[in-house]
N, CA, C and O atoms as a GROMACS GRO file, in nm:
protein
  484
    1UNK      N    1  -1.330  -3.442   2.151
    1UNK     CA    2  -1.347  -3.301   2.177
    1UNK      C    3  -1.215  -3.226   2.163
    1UNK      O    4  -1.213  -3.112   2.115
    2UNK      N    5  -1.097  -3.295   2.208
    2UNK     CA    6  -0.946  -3.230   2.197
    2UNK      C    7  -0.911  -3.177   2.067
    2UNK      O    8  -0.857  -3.073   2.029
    3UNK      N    9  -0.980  -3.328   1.983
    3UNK     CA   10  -0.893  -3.277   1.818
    3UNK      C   11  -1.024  -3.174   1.756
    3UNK      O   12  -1.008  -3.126   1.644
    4UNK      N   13  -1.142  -3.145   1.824
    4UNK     CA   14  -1.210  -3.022   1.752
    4UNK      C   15  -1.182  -2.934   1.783
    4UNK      O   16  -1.202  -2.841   1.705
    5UNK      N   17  -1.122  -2.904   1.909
    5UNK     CA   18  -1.078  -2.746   1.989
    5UNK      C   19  -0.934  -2.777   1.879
    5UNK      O   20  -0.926  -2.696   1.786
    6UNK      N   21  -0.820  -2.890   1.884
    6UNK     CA   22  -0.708  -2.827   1.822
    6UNK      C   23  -0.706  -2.761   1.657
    6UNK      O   24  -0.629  -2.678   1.610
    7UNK      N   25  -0.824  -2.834   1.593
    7UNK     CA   26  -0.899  -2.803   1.451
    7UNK      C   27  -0.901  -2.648   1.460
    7UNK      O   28  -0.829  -2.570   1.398
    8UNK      N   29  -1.012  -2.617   1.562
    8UNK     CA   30  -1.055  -2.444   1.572
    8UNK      C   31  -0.913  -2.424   1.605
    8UNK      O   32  -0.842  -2.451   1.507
    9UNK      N   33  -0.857  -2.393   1.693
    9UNK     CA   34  -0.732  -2.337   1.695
    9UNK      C   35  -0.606  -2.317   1.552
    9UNK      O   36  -0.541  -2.219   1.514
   10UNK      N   37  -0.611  -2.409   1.520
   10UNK     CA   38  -0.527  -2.451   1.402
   10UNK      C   39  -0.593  -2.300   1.294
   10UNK      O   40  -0.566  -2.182   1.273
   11UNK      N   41  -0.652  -2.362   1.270
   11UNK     CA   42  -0.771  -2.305   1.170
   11UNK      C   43  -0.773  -2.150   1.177
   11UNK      O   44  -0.798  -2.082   1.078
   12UNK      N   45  -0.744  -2.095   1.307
   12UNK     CA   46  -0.796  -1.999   1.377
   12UNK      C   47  -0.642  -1.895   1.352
   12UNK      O   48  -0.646  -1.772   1.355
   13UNK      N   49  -0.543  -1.958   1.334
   13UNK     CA   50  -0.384  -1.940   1.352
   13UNK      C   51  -0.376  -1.889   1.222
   13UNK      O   52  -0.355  -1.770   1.195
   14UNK      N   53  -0.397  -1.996   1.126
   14UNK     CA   54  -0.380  -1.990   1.015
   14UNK      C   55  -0.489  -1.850   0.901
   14UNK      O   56  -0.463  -1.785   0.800
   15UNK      N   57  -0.609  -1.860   0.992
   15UNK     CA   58  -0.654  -1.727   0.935
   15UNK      C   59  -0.604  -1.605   0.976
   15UNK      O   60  -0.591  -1.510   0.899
   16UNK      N   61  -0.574  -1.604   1.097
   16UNK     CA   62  -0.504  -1.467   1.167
   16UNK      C   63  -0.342  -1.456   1.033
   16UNK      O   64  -0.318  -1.374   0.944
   17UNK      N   65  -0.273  -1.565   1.074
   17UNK     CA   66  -0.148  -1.582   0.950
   17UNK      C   67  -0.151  -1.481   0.830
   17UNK      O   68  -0.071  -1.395   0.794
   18UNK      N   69  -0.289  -1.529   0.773
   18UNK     CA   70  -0.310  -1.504   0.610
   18UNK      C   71  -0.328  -1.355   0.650
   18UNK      O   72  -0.243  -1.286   0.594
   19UNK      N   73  -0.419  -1.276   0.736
   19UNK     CA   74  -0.490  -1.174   0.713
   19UNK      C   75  -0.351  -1.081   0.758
   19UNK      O   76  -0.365  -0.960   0.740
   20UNK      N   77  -0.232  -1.122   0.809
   20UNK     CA   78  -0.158  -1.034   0.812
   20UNK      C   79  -0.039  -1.027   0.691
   20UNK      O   80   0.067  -0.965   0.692
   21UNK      N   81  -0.090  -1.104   0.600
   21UNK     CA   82  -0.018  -1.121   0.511
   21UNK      C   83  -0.015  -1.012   0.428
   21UNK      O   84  -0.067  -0.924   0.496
   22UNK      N   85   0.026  -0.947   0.280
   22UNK     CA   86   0.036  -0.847   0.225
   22UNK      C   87  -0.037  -0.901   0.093
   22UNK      O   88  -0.041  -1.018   0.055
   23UNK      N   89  -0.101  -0.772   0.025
   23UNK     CA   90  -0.148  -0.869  -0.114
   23UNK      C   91  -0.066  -0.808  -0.197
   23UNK      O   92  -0.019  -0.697  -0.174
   24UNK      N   93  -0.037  -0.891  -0.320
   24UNK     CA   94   0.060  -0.840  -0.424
   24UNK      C   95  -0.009  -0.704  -0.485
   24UNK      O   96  -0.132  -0.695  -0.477
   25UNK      N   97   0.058  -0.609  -0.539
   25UNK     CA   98   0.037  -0.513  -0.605
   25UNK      C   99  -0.069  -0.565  -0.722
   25UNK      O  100  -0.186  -0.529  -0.729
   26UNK      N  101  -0.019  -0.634  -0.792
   26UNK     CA  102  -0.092  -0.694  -0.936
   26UNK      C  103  -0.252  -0.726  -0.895
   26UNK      O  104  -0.342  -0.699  -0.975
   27UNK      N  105  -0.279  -0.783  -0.771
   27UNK     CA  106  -0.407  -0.800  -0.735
   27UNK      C  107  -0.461  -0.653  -0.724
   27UNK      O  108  -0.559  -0.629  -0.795
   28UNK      N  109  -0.418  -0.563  -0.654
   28UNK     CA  110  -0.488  -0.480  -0.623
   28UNK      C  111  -0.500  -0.377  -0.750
   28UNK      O  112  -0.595  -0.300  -0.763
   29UNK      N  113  -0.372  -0.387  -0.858
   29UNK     CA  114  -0.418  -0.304  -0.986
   29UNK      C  115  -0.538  -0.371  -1.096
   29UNK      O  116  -0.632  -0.310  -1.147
   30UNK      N  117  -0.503  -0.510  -1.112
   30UNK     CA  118  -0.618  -0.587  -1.157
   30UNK      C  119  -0.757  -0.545  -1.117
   30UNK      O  120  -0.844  -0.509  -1.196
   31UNK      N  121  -0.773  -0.556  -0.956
   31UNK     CA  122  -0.924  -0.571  -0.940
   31UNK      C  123  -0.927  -0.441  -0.859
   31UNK      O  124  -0.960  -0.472  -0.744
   32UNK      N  125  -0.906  -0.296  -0.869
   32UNK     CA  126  -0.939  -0.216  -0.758
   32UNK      C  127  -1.054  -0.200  -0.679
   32UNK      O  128  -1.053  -0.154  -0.565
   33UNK      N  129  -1.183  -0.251  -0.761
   33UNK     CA  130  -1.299  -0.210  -0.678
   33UNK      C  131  -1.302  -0.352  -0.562
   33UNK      O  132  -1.348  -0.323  -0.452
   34UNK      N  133  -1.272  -0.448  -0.575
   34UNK     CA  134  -1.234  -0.541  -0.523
   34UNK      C  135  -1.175  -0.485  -0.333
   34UNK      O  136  -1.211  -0.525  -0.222
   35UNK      N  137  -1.097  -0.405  -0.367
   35UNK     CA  138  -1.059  -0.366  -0.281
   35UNK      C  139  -1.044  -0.187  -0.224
   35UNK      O  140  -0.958  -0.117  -0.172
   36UNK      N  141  -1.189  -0.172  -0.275
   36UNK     CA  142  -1.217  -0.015  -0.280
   36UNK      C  143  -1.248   0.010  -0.136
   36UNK      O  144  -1.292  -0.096  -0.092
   37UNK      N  145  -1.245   0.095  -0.049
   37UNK     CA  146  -1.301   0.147   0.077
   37UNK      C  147  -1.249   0.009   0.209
   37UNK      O  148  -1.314  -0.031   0.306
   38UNK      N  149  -1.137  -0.025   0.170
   38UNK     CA  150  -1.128  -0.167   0.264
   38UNK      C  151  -0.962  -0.130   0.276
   38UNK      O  152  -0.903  -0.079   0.181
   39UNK      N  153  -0.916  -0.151   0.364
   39UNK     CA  154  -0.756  -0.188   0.433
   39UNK      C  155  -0.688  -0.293   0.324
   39UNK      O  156  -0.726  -0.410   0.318
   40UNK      N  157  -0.616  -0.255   0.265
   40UNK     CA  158  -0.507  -0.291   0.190
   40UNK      C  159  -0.397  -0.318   0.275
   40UNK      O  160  -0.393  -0.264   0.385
   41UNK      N  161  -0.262  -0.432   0.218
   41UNK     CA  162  -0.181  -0.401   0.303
   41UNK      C  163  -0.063  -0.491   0.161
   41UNK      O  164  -0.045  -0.604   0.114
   42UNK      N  165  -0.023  -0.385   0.150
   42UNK     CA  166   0.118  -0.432   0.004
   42UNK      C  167   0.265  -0.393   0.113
   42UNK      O  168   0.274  -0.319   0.211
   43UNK      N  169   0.348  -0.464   0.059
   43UNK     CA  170   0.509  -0.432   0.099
   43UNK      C  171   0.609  -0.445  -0.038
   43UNK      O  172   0.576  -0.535  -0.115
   44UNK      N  173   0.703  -0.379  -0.066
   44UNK     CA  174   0.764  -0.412  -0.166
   44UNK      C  175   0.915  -0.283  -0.135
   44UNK      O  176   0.943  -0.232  -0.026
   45UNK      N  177   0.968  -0.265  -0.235
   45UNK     CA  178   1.074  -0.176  -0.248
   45UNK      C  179   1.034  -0.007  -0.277
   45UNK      O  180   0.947   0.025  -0.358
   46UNK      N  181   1.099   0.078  -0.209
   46UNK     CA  182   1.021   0.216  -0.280
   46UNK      C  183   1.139   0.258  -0.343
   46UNK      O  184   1.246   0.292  -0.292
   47UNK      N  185   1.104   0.249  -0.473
   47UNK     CA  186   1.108   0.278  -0.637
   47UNK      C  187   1.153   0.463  -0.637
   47UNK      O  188   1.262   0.514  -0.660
   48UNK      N  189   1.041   0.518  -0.609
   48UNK     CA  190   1.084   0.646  -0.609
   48UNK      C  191   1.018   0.703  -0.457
   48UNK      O  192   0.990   0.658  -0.346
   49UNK      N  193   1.017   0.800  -0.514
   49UNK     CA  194   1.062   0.886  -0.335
   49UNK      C  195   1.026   1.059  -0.321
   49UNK      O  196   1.119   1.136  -0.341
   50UNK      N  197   0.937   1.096  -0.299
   50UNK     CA  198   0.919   1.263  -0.302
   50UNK      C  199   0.840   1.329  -0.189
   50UNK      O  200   0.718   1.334  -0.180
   51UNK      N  201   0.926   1.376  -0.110
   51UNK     CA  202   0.835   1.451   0.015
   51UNK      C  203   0.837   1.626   0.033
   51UNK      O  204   0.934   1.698   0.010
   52UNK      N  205   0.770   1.647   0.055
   52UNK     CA  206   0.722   1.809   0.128
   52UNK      C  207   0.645   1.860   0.202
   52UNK      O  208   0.526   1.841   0.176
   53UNK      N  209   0.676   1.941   0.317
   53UNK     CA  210   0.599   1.988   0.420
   53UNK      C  211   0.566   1.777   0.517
   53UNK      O  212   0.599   1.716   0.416
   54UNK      N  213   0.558   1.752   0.540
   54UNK     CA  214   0.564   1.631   0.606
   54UNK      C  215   0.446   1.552   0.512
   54UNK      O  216   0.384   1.464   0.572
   55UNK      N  217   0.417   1.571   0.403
   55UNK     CA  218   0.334   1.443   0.304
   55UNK      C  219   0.447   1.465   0.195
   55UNK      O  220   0.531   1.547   0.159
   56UNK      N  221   0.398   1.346   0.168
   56UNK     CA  222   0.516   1.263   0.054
   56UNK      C  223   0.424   1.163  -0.045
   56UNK      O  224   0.308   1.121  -0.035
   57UNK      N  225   0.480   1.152  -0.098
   57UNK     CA  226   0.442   1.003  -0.296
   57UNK      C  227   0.545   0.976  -0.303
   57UNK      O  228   0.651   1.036  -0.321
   58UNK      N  229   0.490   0.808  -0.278
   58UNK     CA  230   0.607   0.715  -0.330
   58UNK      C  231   0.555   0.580  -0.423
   58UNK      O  232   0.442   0.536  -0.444
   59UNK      N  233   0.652   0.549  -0.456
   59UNK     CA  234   0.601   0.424  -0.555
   59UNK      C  235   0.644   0.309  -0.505
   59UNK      O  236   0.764   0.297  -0.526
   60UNK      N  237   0.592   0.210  -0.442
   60UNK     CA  238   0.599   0.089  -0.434
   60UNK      C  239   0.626  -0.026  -0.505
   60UNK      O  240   0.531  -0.055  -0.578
   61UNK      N  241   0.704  -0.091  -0.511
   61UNK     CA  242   0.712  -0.194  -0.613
   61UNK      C  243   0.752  -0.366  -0.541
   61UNK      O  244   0.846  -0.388  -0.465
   62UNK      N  245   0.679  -0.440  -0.577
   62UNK     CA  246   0.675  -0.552  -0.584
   62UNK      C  247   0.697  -0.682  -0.691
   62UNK      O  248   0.652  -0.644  -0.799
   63UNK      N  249   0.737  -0.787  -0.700
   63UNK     CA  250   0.752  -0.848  -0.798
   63UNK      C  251   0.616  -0.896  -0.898
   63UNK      O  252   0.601  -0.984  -0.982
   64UNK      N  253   0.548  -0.818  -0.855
   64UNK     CA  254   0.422  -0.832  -0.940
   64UNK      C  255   0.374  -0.699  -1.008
   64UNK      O  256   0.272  -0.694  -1.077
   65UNK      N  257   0.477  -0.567  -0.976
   65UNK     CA  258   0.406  -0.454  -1.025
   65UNK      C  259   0.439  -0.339  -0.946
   65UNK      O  260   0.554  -0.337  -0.904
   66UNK      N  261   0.365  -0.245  -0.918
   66UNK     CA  262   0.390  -0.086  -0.863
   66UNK      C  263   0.314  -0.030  -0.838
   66UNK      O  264   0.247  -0.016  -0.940
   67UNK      N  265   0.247   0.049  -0.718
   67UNK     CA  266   0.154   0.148  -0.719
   67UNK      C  267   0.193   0.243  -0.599
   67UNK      O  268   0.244   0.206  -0.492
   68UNK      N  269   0.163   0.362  -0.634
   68UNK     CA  270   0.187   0.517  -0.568
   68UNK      C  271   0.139   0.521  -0.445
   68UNK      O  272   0.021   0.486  -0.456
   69UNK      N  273   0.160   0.540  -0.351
   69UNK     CA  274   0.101   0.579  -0.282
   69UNK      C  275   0.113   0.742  -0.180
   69UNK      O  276   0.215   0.809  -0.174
   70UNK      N  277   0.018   0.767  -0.127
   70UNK     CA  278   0.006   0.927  -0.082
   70UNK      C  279   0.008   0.936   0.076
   70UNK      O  280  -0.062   0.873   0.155
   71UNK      N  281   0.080   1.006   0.096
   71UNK     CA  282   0.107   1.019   0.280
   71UNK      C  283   0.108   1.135   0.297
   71UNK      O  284   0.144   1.225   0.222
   72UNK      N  285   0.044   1.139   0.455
   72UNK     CA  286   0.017   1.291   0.543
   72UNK      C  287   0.143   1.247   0.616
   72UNK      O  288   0.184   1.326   0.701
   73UNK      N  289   0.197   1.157   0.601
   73UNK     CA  290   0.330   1.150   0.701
   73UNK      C  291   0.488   1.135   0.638
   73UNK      O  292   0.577   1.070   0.693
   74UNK      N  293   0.504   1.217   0.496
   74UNK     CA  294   0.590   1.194   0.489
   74UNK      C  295   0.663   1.060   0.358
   74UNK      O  296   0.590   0.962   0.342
   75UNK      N  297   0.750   1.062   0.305
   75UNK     CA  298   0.756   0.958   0.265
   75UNK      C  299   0.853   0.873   0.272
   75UNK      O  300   0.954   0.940   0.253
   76UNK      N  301   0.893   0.726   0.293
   76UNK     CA  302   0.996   0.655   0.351
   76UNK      C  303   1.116   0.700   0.201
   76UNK      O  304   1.066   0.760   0.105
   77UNK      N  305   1.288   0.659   0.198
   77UNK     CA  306   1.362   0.711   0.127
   77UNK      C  307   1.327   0.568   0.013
   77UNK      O  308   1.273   0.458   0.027
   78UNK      N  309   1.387   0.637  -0.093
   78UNK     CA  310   1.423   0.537  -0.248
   78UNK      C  311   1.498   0.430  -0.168
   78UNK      O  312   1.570   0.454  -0.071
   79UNK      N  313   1.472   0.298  -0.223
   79UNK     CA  314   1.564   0.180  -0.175
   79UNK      C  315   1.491   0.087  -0.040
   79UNK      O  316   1.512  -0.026   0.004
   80UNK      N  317   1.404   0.192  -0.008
   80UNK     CA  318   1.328   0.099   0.146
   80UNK      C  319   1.286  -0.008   0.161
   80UNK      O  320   1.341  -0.040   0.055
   81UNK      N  321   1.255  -0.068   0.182
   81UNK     CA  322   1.168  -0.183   0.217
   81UNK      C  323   1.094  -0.144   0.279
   81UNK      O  324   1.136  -0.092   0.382
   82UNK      N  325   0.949  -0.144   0.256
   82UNK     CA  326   0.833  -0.109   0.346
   82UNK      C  327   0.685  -0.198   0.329
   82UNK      O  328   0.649  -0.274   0.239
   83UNK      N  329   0.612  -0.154   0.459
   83UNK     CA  330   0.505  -0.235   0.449
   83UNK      C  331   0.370  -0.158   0.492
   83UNK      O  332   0.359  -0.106   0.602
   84UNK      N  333   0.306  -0.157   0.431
   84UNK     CA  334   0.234  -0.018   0.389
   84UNK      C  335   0.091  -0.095   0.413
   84UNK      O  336   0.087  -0.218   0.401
   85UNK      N  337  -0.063   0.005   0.457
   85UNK     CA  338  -0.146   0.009   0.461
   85UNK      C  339  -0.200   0.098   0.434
   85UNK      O  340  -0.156   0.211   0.459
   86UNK      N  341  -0.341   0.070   0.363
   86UNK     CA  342  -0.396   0.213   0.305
   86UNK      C  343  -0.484   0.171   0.269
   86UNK      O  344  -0.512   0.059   0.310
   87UNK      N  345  -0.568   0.235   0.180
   87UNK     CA  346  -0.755   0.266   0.072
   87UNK      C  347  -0.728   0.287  -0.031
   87UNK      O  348  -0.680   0.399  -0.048
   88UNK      N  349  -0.742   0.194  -0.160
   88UNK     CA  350  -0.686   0.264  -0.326
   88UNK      C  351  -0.796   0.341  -0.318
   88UNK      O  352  -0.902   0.305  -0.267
   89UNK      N  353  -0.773   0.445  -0.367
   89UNK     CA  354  -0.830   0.565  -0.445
   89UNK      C  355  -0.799   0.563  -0.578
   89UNK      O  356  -0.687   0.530  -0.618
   90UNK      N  357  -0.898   0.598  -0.657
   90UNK     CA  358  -0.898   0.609  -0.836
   90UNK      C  359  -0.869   0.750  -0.885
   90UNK      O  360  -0.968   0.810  -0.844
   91UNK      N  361  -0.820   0.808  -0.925
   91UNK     CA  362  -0.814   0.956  -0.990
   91UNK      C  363  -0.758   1.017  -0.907
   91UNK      O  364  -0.726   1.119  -0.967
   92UNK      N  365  -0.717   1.028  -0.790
   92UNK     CA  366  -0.658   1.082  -0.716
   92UNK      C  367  -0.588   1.244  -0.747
   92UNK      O  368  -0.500   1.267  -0.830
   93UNK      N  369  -0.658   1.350  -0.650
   93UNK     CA  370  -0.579   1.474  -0.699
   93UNK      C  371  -0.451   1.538  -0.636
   93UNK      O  372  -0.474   1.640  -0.571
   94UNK      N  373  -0.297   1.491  -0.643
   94UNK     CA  374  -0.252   1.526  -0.528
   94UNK      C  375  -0.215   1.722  -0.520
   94UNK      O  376  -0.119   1.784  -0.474
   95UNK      N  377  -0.336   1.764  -0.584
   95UNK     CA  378  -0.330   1.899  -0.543
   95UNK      C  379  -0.212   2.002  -0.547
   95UNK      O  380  -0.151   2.000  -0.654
   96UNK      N  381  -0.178   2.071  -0.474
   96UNK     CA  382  -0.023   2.152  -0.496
   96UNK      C  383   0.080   2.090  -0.455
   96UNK      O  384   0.185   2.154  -0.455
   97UNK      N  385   0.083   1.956  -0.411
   97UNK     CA  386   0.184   1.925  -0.382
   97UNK      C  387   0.261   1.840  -0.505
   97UNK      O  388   0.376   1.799  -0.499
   98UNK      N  389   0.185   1.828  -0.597
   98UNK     CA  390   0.254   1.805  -0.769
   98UNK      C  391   0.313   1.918  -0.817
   98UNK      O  392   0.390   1.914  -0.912
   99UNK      N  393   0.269   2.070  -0.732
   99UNK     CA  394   0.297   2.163  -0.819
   99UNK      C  395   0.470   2.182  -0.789
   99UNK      O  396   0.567   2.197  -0.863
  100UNK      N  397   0.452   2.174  -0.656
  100UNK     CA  398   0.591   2.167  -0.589
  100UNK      C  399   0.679   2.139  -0.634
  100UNK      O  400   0.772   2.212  -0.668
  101UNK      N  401   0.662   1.970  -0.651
  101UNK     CA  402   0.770   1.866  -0.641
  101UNK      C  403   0.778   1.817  -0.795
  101UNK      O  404   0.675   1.848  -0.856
  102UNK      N  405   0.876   1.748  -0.873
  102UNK     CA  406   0.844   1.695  -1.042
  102UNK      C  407   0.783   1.561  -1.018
  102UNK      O  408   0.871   1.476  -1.007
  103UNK      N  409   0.638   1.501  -1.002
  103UNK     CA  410   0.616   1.401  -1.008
  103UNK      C  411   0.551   1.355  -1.152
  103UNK      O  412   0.548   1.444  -1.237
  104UNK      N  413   0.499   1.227  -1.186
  104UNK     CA  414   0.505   1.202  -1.320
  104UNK      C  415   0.383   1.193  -1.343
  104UNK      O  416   0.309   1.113  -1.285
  105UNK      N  417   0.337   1.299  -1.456
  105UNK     CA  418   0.214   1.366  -1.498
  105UNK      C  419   0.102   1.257  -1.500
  105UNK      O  420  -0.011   1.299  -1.476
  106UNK      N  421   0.113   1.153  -1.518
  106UNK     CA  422   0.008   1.047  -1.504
  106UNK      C  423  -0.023   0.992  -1.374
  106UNK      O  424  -0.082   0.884  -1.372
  107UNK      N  425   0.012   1.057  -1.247
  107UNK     CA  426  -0.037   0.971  -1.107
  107UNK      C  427  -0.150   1.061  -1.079
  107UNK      O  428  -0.213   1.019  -0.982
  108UNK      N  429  -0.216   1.212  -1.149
  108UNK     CA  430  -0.334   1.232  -1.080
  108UNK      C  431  -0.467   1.144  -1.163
  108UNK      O  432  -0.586   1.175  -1.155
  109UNK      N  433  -0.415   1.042  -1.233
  109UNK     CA  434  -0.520   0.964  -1.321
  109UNK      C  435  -0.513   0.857  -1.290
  109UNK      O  436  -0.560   0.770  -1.362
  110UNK      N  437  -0.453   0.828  -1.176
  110UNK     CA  438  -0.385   0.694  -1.168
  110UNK      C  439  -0.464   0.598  -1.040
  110UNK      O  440  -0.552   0.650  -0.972
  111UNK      N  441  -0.412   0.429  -1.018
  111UNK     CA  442  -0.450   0.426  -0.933
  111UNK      C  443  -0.359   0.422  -0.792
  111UNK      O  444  -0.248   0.369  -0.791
  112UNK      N  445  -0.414   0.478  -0.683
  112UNK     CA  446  -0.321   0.496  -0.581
  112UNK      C  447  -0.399   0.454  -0.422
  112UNK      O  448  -0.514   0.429  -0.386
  113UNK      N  449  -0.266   0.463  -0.357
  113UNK     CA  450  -0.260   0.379  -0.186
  113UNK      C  451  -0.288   0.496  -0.134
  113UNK      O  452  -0.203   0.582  -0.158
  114UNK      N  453  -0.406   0.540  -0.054
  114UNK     CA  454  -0.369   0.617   0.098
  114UNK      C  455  -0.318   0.603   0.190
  114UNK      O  456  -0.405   0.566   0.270
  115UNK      N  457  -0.242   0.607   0.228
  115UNK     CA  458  -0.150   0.563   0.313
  115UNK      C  459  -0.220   0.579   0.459
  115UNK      O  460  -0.254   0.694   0.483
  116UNK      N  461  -0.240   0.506   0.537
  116UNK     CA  462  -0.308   0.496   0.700
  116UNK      C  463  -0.166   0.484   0.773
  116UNK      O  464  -0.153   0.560   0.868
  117UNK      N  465  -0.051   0.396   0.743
  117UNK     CA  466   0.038   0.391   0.809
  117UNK      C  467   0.138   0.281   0.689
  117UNK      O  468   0.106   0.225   0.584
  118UNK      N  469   0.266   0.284   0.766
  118UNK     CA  470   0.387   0.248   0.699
  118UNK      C  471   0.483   0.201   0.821
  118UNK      O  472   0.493   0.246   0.935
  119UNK      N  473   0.557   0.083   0.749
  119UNK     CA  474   0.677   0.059   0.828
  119UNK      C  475   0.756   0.010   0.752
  119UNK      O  476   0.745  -0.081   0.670
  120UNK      N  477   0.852   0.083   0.785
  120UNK     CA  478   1.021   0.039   0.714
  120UNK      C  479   1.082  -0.038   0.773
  120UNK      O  480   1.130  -0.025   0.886
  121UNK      N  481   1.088  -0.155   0.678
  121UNK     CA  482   1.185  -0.303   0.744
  121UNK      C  483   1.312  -0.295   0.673
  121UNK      O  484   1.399  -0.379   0.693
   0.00000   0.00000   0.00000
């Protein structure tokens, strides 16, 4: 009975482990519907960097790739390390706040992170 409770436990560690793990960028540009309407969670370097009024677009990058993502909070600086959660969205419109700022004419076609939350490591 010991080594089936330490099995479940084990077992139990190791799924908690994985699910806090991050998925590479490349998975989530590969397969977006895969991961359409569901909690994402990528970390990588931010690439670029553009905020106004407290929402911001930034680009994420990982050794597998890059994707944008869109915040009501702002966006962490160029050079960060961050670890990001969010919802890809497809076509994404980021509205006047492209009009604002110079971002690069292909992210309202693009695919992108909503950002739910962020942390800079």
């Amino acid at each position: 009975m010991a080594r089936v409770t330490r099995l479940v436990l084990t077992l139990s560690f190791a799924a908690l482990a994985l699910s806090a793990c991050a998925t590479s960028i490349r998975d989530v540009r590969t397969d977006p519907s895969k991961y359409r309407n569901r909690d994402v969670t990528v970390s990588g370097r931010v690439s670029e960097s553009f905020s106004l009024i407290n929402r911001g677009v930034y680009r994420v990058s990982d050794k597998s790739g890059d994707i944008w993502v869109v915040s009501d909070n702002g966006a962490p600086r160029k050079g960060a390390h961050v670890k990001v959660k969010g919802t890809t969205r497809t076509g994404f419109d980021i509205g006047s706040l492209g009009e604002r700022i110079r971002i690069p004419g292909g992210l309202n076609n693009s695919l992108v992170l909503i950002e739910s939350s962020h942390a800079v490591r």
